[in-house]
N, C-alpha and C positions, 0 to 999 in steps of 0.2 A: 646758270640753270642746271641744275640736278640732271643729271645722265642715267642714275642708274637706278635701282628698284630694291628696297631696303625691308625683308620681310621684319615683323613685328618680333616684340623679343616677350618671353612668356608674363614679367611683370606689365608692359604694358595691355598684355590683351587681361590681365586677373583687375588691374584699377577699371578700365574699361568696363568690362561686365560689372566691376561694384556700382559704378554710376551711373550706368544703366539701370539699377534695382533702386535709385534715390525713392523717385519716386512713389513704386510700391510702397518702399517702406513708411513713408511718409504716411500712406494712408493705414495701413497697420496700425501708428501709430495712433493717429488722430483718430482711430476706431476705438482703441483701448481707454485714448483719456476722456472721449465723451459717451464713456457708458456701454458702447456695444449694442445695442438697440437692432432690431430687426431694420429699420428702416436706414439707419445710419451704416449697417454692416454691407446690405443689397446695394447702396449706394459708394462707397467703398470699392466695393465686387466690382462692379458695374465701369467706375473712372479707370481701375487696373485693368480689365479686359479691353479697354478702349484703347488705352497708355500702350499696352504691348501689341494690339493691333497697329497702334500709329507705326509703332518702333519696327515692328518687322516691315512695312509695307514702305519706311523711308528706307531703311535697309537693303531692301529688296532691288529699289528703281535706282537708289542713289550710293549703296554702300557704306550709309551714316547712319549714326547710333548718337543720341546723345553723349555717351560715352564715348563714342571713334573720336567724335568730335572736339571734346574736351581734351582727349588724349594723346590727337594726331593720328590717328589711325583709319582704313578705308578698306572695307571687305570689296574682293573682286572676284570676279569669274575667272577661268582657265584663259581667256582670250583679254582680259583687264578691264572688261565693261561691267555693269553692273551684276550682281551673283544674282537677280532673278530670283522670283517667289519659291519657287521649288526646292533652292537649295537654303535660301532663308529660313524657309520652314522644318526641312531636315536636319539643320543645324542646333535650333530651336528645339524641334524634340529628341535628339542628341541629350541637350542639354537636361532635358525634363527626365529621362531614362535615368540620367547621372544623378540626377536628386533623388532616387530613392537613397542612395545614403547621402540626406543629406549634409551640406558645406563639402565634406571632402570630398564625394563625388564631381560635381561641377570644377571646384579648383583642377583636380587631376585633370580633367578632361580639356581645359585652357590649358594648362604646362604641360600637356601631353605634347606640343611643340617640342621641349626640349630636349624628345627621345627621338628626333625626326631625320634619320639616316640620312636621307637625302642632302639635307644641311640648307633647308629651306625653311626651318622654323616651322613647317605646318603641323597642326594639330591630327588628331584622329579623324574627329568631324570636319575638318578642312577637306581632307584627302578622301571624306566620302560622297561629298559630294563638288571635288576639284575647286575648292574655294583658298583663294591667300589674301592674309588679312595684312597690311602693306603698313610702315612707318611712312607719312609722307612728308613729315617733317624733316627727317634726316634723308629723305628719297627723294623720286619723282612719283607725281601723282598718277597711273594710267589712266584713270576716267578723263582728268583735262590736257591726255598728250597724247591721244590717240594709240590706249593700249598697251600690253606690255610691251611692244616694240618702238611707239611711238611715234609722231610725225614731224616731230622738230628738235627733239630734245637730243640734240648734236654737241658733241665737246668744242669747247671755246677755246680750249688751249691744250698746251702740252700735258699740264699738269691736270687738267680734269679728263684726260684723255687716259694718263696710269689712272686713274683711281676704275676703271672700267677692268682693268686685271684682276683678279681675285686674288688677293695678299694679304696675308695675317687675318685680321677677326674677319674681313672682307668675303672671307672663302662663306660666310654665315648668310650672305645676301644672293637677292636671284641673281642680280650683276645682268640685268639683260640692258642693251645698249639703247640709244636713239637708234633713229633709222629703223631699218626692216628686219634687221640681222644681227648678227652675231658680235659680242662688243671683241674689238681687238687692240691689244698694245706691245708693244716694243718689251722683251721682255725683263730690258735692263730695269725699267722704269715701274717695275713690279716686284725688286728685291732678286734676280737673278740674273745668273752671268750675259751683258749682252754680245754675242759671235760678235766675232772680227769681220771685216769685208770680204774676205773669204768665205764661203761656205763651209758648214761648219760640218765636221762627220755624220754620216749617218750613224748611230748609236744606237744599233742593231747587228745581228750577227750576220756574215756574210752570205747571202741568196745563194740556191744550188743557179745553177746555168739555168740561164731564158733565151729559150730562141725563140726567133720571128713569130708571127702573126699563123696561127691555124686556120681549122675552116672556119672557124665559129670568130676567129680574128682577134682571139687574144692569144698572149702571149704562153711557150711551153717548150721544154728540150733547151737546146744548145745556141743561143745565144750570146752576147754581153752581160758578165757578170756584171753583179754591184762591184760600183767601186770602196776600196778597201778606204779606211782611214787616212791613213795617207797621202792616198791617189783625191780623195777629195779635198785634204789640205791645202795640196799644189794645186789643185783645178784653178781658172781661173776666176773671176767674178760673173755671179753668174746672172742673167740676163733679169729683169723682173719680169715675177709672174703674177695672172690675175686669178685667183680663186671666184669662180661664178657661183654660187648655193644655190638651190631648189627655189626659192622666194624669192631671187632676181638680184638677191645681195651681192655687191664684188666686193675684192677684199686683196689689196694688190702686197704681196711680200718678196723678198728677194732673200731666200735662205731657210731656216727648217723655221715650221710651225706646228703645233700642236692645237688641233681640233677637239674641242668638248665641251658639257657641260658645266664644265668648272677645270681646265686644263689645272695640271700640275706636272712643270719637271720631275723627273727621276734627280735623284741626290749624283750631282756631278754631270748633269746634264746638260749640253748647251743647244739652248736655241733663241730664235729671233724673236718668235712672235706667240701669244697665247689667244688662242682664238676662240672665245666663250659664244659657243653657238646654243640655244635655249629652243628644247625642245620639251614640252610639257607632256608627250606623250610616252617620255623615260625610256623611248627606245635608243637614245644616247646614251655610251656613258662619261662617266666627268671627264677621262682623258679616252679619246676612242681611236685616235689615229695621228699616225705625224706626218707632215707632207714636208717634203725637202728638195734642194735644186742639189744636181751634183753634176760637173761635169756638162754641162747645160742638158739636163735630163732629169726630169722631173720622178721621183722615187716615193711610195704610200708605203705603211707600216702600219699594221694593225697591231694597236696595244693592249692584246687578248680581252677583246671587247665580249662583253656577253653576248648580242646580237648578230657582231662578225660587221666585217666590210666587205666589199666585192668591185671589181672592175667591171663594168657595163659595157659591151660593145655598142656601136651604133644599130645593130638590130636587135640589141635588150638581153641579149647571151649575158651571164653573170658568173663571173668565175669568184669564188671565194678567195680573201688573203690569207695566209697562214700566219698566224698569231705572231708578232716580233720577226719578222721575215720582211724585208722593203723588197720593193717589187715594184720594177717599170712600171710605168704610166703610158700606155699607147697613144698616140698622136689618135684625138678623135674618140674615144674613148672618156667615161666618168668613173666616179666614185660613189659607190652607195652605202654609208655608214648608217647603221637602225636604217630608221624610216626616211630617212634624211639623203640629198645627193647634191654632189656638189662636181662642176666639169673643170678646169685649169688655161686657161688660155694665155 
């Protein structure tokens, strides 16, 4: 079973919308070879306004298109259920804006995907009103797996378990896993070095001094540095940890991992685990933080995120990371990356 969620690539959303217009055209045509008649033109009119009502209102509940259909393809909402009249129809006159020059307009406006920074393939009108149009031939479908996160659509092996890392054209797909959460893999099994049973350095510059717990009971002053390369070399093996996330997800690693929307090593960078956590309201970014065991002490790094990370005390105090700086993890204490939070046990 398909694990992972494969956005549409620009030719197939450009044949789709063609076969979508069979139709129309059909009656265009049948207008022209019998004459054009008042009566035959209204009626014409008439079957096309019905045809593109059916179309958007199956669209609407279902995410199908005669054309999806034919093509493999499945418009969805921001949460994977159906995209709802609202956005059907703004997508719709999206489309109708773009016909005033007509052909090119409409074409641009479907390979408007291919300009899509993000690397989700969405369109212009996708993104205006949160809509992803899915391959579910080469994917999983979310309408029948409950969602982009799904309710069953669990890796059956090793090998469909790497295909959940984002590697080579891979990085182009949502990559969001079965289960509730974040897809995660081993990162040998994803074209990158996998750590020895050792913990692997933290690969980061060295922390100024952290001392103990303040009022507010995070950490500040003269404490236990990080430890140096080295020192984490020789560390022993270090215990397994659970990563708990905001949505109930655990996620058990023993060594460095990288958390985001499309994790990517640094060139010469080692770690265990890449941990593709899908957040559709972009306040992640692709790679936002590394989490790592060293010395049996758990260490955060923030990978000059735009939104920033923070350390959460138990009564909600938020102390900001400093950008490429790893920093203790207090016993009892979470992690708040964008909108997202995730605790360590």
């Amino acid at each position: 079973m398909a694990t992972k969620l494969v956005n549409a690539q620009a030719h197939q959303r450009v044949l789709a919308k063609v076969l979508d217009t069979v139709v129309p055209a059909l009656a265009v045509i049948v207008v022209f070879l019998l004459g054009g008649g008042p009566a035959i033109v209204l009626t014409a009119a008439g079957l096309t306004l019905l045809y593109w009502i059916g179309v958007l209102v199956w669209e609407a509940v279902s995410g199908r298109t005669p054309g999806n259909v034919a093509v493999g393809l499945v418009t969805v909402s921001a949460v994977g259920g159906p995209p709802g009249f609202g956005a059907v129809l703004v997508r719709a006159l999206a489309l109708s804006v773009a016909s005033i020059v007509p052909v090119i307009g409409p074409f641009l406006l479907l390979v408007s995907n291919l300009w899509d920074r993000d690397g989700q393939r969405r369109g212009w009108h996708d993104k205006l009103v949160g809509t992803y149009v899915l391959d579910v031939r080469a994917g999983r479908d979310p309408l029948r797996t409950g969602g982009l996160y799904g309710d069953g659509a669990q890796p059956t092996s090793e090998d469909e378990a790497a295909s959940l890392a984002p590697a080579g054209d891979r990085s182009q797909d949502l990559a969001l896993a079965g289960g509730r959460g974040p897809a995660v893999s081993p990162v040998g099994t994803a074209g990158h070095r996998v750590a020895s049973p050792a913990p692997a350095a933290v690969a980061a510059p060295t922390p100024p001094p952290i001392t103990g717990p303040t009022a507010g009971g995070l950490p500040s002053g003269d404490g236990p540095a990080a430890p140096s390369p080295v020192e984490a070399d020789e560390a022993a093996v270090p215990a397994q940890r659970v990563l708990v996330f905001d949505d109930g997800t655990e996620v058990e690693f023993a060594g460095q991992a990288l958390i985001g929307r499309n994790p990517e090593p640094r060139r010469s960078e080692a770690v265990d685990y890449l941990i593709n956590f899908a957040d559709l309201n972009r306040s992640v970014d692709r790679t936002h933080v590394r989490v790592g065991l060293a010395q049996g002490s758990v260490w955060v790094t923030d990978r000059s995120s735009t939104n920033g990370s923070y350390i959460v005390d138990q009564t909600g105090l938020e102390q900001p990371l400093h950008p490429e700086v790893p920093m203790l993890l207090p016993a009892g204490c979470s992690i708040r990356f964008g909108d997202r939070r995730f605790t360590v046990r």
